[in-house]
PDB file with one MODEL, atoms N, CA, C and O in Angstrom:
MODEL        1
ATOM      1  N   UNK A   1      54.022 271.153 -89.574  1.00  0.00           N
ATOM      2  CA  UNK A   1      53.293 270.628 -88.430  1.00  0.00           C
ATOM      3  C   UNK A   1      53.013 271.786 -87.478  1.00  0.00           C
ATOM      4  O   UNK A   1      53.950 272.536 -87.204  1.00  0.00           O
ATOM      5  N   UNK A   2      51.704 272.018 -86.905  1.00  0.00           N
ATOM      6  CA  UNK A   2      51.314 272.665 -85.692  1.00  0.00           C
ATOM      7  C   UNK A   2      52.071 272.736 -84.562  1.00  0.00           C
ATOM      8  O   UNK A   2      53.094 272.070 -84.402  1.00  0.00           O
ATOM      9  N   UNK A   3      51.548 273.644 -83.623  1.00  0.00           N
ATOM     10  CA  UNK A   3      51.654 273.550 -82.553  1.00  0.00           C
ATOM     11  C   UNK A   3      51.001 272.596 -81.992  1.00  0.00           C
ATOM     12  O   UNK A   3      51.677 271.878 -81.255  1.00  0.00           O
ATOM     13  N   UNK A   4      49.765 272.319 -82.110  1.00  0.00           N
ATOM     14  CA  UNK A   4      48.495 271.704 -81.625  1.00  0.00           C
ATOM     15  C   UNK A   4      48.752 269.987 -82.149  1.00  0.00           C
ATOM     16  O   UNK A   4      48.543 268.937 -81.540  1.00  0.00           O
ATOM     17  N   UNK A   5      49.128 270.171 -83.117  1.00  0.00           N
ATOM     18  CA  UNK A   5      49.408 268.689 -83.833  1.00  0.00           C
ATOM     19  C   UNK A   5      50.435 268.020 -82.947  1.00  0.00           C
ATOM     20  O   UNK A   5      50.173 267.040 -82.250  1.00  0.00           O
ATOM     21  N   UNK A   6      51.627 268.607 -83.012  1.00  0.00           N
ATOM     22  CA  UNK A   6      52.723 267.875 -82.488  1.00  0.00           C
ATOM     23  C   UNK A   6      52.632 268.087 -80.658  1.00  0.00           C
ATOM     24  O   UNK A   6      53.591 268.195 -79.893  1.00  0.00           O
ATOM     25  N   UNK A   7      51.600 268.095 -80.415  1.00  0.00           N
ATOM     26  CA  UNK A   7      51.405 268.412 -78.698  1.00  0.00           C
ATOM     27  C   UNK A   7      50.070 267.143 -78.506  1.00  0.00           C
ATOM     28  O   UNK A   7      49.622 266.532 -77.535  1.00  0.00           O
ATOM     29  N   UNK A   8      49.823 267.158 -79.689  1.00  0.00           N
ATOM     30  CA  UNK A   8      48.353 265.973 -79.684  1.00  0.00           C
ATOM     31  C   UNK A   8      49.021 264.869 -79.217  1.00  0.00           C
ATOM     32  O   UNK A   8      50.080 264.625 -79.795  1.00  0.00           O
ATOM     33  N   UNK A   9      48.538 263.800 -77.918  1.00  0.00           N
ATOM     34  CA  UNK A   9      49.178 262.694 -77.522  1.00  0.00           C
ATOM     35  C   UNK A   9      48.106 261.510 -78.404  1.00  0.00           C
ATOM     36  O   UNK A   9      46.884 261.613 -78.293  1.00  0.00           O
ATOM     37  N   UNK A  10      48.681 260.522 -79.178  1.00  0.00           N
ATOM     38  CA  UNK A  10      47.999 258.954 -79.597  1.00  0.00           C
ATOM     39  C   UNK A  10      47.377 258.737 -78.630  1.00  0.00           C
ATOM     40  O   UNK A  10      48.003 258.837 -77.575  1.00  0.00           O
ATOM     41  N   UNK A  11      46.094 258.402 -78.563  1.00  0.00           N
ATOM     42  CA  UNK A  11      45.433 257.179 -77.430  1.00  0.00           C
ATOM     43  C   UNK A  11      45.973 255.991 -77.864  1.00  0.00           C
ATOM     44  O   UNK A  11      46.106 255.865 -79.081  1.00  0.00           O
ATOM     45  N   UNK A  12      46.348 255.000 -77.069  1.00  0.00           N
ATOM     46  CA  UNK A  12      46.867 254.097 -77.161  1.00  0.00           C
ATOM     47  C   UNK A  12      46.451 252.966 -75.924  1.00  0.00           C
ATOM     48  O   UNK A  12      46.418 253.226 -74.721  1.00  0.00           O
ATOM     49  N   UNK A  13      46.125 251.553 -76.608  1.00  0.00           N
ATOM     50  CA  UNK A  13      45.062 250.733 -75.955  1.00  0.00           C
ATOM     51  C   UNK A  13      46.303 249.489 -75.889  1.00  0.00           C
ATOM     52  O   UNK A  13      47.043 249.171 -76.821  1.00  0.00           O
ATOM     53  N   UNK A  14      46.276 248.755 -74.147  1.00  0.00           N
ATOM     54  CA  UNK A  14      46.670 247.507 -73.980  1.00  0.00           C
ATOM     55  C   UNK A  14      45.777 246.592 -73.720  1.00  0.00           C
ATOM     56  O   UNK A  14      44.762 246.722 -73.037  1.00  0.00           O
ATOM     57  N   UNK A  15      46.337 245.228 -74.524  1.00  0.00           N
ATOM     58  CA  UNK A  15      45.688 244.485 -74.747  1.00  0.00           C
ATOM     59  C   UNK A  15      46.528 243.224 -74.117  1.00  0.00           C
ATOM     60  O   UNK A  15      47.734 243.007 -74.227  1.00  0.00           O
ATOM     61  N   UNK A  16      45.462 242.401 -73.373  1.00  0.00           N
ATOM     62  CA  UNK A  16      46.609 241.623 -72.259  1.00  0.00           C
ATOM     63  C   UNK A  16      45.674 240.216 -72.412  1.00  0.00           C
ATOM     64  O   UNK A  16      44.445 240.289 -72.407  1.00  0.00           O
ATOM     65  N   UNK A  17      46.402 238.912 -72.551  1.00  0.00           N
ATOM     66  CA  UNK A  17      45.710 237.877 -72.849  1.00  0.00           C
ATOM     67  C   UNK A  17      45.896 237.094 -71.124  1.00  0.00           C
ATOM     68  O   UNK A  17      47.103 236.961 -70.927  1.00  0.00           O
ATOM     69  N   UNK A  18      45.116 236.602 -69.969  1.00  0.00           N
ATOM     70  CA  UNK A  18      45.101 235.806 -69.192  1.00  0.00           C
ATOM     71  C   UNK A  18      45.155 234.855 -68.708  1.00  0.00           C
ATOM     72  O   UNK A  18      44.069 234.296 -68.559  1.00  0.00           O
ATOM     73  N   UNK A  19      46.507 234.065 -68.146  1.00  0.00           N
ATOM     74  CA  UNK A  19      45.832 232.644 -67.853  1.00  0.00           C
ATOM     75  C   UNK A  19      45.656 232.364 -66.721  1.00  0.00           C
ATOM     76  O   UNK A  19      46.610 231.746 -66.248  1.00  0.00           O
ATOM     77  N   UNK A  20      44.596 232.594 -65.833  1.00  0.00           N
ATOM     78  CA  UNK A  20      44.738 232.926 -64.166  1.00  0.00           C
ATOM     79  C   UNK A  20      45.390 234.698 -63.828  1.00  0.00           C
ATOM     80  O   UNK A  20      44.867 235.781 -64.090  1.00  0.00           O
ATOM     81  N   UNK A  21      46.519 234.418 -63.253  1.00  0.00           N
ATOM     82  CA  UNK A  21      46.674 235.836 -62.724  1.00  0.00           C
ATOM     83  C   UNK A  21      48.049 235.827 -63.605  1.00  0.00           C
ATOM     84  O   UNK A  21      49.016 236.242 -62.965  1.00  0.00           O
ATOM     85  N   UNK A  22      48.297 235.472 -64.825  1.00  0.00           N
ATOM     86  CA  UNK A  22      49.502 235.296 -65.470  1.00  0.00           C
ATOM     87  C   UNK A  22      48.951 236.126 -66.480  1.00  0.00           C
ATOM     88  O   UNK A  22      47.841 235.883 -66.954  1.00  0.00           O
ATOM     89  N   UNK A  23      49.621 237.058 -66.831  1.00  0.00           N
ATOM     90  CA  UNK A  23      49.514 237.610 -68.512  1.00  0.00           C
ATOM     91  C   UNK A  23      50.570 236.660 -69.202  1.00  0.00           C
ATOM     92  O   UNK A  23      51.746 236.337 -69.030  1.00  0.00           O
ATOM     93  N   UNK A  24      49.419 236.351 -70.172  1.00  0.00           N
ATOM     94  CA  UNK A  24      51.001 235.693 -71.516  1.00  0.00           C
ATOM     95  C   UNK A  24      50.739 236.050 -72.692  1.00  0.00           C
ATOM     96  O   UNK A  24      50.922 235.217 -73.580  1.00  0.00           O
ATOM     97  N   UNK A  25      50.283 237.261 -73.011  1.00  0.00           N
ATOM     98  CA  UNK A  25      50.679 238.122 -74.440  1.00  0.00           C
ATOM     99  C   UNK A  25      50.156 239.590 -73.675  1.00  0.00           C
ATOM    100  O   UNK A  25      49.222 239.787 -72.898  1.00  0.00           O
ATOM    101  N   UNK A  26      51.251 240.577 -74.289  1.00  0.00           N
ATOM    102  CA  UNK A  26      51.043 242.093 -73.690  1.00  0.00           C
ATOM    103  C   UNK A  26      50.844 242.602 -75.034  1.00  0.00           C
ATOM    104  O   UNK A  26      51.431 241.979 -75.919  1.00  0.00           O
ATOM    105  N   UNK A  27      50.245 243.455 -75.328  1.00  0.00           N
ATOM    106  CA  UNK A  27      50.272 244.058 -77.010  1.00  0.00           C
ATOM    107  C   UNK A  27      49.623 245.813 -76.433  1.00  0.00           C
ATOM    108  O   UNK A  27      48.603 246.256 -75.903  1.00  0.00           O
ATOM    109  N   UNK A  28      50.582 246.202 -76.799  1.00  0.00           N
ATOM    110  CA  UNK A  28      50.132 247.871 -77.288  1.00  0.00           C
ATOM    111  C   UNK A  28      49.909 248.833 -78.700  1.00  0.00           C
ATOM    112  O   UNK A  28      50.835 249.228 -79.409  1.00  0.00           O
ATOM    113  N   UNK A  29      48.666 249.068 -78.896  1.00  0.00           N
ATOM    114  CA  UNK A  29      48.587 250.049 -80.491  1.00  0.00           C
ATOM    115  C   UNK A  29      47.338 250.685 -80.292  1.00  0.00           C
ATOM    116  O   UNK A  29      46.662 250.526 -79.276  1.00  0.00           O
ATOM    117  N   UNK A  30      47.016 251.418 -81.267  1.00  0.00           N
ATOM    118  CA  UNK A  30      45.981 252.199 -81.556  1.00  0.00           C
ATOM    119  C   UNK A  30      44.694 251.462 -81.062  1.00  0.00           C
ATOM    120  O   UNK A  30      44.582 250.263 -80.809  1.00  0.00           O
ATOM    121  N   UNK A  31      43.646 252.546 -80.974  1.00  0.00           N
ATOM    122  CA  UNK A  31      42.367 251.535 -80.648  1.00  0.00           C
ATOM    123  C   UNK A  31      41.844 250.799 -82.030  1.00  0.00           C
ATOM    124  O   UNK A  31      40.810 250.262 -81.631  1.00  0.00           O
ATOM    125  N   UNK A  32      41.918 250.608 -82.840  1.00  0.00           N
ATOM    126  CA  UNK A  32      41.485 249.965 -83.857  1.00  0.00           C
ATOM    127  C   UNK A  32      42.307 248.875 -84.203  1.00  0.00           C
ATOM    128  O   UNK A  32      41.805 247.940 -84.827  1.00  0.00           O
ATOM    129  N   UNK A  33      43.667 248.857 -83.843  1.00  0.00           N
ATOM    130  CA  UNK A  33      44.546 247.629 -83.750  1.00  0.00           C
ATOM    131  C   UNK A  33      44.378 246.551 -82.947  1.00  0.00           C
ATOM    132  O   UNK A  33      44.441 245.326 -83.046  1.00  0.00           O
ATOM    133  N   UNK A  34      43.999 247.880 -81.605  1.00  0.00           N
ATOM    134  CA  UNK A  34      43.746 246.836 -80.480  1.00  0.00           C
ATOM    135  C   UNK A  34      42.640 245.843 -80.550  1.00  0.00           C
ATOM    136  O   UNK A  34      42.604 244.676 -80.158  1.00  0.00           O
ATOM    137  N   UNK A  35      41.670 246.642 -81.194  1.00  0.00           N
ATOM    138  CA  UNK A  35      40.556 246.217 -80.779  1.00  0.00           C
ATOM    139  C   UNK A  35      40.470 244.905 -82.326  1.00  0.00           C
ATOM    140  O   UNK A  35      39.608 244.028 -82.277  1.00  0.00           O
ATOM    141  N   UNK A  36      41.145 244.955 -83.173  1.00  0.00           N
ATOM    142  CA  UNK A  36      41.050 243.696 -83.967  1.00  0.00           C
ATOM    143  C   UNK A  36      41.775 242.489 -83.130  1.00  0.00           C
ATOM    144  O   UNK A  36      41.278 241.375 -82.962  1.00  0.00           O
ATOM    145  N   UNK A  37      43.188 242.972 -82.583  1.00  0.00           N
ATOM    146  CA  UNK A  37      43.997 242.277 -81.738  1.00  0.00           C
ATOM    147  C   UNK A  37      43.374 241.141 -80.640  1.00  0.00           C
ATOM    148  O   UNK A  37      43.744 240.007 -80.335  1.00  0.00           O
ATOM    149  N   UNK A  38      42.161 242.063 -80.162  1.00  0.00           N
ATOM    150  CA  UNK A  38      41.516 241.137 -78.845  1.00  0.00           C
ATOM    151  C   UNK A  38      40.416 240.614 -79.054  1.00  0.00           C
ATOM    152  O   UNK A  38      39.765 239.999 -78.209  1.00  0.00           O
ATOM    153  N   UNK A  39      39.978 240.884 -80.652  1.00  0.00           N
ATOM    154  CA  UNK A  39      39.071 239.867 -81.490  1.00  0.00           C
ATOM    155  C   UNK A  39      39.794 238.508 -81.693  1.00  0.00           C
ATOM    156  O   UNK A  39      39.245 237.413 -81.566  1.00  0.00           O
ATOM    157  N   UNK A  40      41.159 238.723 -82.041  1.00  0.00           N
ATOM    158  CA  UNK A  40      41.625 237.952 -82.440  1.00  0.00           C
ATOM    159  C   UNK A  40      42.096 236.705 -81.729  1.00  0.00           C
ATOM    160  O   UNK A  40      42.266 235.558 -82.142  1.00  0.00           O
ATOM    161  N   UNK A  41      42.239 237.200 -80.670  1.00  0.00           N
ATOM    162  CA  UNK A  41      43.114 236.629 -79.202  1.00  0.00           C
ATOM    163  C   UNK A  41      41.479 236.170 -78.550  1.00  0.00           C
ATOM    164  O   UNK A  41      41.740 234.971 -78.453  1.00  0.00           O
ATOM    165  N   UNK A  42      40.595 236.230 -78.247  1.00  0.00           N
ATOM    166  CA  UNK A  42      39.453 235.823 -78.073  1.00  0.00           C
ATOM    167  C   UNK A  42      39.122 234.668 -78.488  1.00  0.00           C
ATOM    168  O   UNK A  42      38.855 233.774 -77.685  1.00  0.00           O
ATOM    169  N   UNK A  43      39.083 234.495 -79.743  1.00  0.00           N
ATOM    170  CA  UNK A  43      38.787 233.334 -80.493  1.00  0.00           C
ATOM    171  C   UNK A  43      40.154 232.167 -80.372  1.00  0.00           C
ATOM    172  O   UNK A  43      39.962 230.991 -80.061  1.00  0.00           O
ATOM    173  N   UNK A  44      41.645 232.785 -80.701  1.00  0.00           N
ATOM    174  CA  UNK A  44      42.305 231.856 -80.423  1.00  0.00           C
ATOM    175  C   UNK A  44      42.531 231.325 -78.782  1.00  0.00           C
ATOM    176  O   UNK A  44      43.096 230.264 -78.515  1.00  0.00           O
ATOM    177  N   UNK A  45      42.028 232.188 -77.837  1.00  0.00           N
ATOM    178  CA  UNK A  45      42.367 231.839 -76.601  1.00  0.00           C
ATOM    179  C   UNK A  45      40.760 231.988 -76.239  1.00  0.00           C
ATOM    180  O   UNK A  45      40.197 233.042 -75.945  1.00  0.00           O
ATOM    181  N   UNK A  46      40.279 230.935 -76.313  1.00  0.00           N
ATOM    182  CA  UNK A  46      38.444 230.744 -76.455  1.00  0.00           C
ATOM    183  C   UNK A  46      38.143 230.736 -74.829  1.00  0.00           C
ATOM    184  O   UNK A  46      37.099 231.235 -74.409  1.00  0.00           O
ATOM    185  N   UNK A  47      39.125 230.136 -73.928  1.00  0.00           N
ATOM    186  CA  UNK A  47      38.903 229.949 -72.963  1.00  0.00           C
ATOM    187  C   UNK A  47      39.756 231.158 -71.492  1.00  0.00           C
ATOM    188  O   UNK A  47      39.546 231.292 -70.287  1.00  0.00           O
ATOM    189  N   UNK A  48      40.437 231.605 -72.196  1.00  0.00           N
ATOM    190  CA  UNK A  48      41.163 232.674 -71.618  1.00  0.00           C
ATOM    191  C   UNK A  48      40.745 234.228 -71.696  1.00  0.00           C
ATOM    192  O   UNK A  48      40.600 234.938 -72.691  1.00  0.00           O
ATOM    193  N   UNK A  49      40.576 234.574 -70.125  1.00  0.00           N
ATOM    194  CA  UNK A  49      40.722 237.068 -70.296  1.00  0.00           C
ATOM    195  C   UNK A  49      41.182 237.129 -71.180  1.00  0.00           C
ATOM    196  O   UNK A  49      41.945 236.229 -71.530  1.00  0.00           O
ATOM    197  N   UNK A  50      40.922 238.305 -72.032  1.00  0.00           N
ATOM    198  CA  UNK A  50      41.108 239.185 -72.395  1.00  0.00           C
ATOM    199  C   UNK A  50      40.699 240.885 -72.299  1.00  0.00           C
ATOM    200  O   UNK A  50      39.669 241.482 -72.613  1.00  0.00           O
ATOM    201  N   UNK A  51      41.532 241.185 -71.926  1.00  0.00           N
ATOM    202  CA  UNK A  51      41.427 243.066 -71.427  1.00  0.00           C
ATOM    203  C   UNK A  51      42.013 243.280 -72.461  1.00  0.00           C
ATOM    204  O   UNK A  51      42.875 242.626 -73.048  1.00  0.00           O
ATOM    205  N   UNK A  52      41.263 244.743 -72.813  1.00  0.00           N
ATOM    206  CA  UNK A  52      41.642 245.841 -73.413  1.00  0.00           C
ATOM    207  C   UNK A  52      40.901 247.380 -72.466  1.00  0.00           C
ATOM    208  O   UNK A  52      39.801 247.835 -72.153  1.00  0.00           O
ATOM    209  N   UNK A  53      42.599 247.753 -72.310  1.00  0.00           N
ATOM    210  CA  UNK A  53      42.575 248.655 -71.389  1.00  0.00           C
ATOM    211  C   UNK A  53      43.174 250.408 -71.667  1.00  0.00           C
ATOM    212  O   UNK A  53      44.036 250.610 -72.522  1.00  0.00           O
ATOM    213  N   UNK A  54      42.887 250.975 -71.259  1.00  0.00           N
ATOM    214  CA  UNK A  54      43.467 252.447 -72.093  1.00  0.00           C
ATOM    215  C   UNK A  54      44.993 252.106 -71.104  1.00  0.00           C
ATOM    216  O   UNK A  54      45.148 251.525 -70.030  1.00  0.00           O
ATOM    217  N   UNK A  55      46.078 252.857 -72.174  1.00  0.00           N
ATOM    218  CA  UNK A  55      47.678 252.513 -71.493  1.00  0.00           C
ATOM    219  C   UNK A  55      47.556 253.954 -70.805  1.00  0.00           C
ATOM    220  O   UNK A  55      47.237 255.059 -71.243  1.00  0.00           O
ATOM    221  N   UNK A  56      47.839 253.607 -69.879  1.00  0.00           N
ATOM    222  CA  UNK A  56      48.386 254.712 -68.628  1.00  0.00           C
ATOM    223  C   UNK A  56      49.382 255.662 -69.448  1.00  0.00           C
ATOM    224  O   UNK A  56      50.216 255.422 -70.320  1.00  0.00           O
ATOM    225  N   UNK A  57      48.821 257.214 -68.613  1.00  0.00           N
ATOM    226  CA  UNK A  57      49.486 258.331 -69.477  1.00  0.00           C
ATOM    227  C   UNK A  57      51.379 258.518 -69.088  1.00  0.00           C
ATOM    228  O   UNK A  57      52.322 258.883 -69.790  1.00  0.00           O
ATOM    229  N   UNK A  58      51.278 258.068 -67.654  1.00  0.00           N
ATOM    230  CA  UNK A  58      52.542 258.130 -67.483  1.00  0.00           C
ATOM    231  C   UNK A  58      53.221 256.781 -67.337  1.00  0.00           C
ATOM    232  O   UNK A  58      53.062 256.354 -66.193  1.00  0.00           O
ATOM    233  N   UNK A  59      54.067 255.800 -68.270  1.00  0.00           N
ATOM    234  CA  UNK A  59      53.967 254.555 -67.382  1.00  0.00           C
ATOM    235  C   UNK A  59      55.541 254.289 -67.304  1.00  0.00           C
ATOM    236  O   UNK A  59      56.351 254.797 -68.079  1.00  0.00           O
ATOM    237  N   UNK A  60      55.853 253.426 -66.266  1.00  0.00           N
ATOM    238  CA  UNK A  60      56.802 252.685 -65.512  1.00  0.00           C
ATOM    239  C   UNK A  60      57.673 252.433 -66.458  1.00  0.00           C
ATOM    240  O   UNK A  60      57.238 251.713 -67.356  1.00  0.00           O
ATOM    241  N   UNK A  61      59.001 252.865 -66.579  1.00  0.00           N
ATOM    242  CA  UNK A  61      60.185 252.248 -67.170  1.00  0.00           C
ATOM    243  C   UNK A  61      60.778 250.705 -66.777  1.00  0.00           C
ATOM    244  O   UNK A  61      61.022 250.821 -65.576  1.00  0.00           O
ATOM    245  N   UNK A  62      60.907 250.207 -66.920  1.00  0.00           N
ATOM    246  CA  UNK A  62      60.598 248.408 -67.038  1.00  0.00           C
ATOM    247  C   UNK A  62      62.284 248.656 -66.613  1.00  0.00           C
ATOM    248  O   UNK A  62      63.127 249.289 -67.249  1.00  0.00           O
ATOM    249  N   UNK A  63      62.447 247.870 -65.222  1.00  0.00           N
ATOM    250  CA  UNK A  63      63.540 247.615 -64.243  1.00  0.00           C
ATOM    251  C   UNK A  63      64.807 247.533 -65.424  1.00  0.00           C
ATOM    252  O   UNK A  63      64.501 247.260 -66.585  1.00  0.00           O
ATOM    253  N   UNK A  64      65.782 247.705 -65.167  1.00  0.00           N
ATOM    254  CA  UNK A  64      66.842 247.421 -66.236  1.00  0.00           C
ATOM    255  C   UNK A  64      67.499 245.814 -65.963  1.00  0.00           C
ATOM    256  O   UNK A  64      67.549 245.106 -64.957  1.00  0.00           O
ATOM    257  N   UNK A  65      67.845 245.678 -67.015  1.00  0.00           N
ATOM    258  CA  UNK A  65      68.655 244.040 -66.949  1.00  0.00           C
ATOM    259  C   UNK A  65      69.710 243.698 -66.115  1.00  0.00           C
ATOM    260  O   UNK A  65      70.694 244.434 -66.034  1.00  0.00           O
ATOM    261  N   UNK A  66      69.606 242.546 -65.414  1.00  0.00           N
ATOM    262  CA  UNK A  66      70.645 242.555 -64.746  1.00  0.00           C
ATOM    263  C   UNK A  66      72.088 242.480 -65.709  1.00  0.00           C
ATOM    264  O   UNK A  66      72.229 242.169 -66.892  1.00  0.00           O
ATOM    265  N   UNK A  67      73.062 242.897 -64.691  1.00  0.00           N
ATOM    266  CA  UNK A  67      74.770 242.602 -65.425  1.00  0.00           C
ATOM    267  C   UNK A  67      74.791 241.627 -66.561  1.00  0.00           C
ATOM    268  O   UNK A  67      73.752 241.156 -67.023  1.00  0.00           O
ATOM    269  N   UNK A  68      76.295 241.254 -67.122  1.00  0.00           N
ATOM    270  CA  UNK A  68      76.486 239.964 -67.923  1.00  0.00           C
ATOM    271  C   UNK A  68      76.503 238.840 -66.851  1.00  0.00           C
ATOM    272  O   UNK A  68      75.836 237.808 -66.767  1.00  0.00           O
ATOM    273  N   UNK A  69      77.272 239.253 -66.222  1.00  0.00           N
ATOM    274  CA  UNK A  69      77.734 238.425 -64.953  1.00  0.00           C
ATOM    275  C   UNK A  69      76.660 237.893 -64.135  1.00  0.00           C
ATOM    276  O   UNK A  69      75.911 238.744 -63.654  1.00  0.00           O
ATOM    277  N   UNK A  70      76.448 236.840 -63.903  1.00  0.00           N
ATOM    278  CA  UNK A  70      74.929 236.915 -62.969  1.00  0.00           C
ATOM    279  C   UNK A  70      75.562 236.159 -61.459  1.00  0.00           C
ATOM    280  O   UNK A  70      74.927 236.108 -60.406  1.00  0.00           O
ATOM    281  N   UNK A  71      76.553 235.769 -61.612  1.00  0.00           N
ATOM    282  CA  UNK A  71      77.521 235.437 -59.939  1.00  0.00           C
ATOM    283  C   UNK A  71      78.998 236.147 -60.532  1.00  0.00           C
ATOM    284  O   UNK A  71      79.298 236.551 -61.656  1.00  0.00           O
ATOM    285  N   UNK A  72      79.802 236.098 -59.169  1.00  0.00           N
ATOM    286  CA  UNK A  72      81.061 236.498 -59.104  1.00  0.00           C
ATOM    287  C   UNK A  72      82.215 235.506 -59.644  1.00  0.00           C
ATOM    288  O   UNK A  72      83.184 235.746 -60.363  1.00  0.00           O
ATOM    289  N   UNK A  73      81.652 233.984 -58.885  1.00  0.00           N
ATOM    290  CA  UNK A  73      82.829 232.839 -59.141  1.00  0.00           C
ATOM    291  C   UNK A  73      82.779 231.932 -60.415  1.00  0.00           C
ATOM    292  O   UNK A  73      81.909 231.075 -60.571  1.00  0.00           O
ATOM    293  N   UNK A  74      83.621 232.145 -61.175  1.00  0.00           N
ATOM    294  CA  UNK A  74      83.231 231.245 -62.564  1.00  0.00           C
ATOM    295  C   UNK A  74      83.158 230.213 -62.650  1.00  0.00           C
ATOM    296  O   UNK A  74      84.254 229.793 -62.278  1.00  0.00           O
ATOM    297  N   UNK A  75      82.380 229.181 -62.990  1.00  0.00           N
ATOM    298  CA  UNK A  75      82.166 227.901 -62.594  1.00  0.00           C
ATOM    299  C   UNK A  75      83.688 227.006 -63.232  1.00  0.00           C
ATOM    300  O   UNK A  75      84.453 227.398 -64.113  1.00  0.00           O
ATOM    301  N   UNK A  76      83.732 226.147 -62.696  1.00  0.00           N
ATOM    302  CA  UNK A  76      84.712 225.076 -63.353  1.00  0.00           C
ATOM    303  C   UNK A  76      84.619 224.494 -64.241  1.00  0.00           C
ATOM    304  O   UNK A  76      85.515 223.715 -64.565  1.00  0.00           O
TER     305      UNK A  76
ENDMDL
END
């Protein structure tokens, strides 16, 4: 492998299905995945957005999970 090769970044396309201001399917892949993906999601969601959007070069690490514990006092 190159220098040039292994420095080459994937374009990589999100694809987000709408219901109002709700996303309820997120999908990330290649543009040719994507773009069958939001063919696909089109027709099954006839009446619902669909975006396909280029994925941001730097993006957001997704908040971490809360504890096991989600209160202090154990219920009875």
């Amino acid at each position: 492998m190159t220098t040039a090769t292994a420095t080459q970044t994937i374009e990589r396309r999100r694809v987000r299905v709408w219901f109002g201001e709700h996303v309820i399917a997120d999908y990330n892949a290649e543009p040719a995945l994507a773009e069958r993906y939001a063919d696909a999601m089109s027709r099954r969601f006839a009446g619902l957005r669909v975006t396909n959007d280029p994925m941001p070069t730097v993006d957001k690490l997704p908040d971490p999970l809360p504890g096991e514990r989600m209160w202090d006092v154990a219920p009875r």
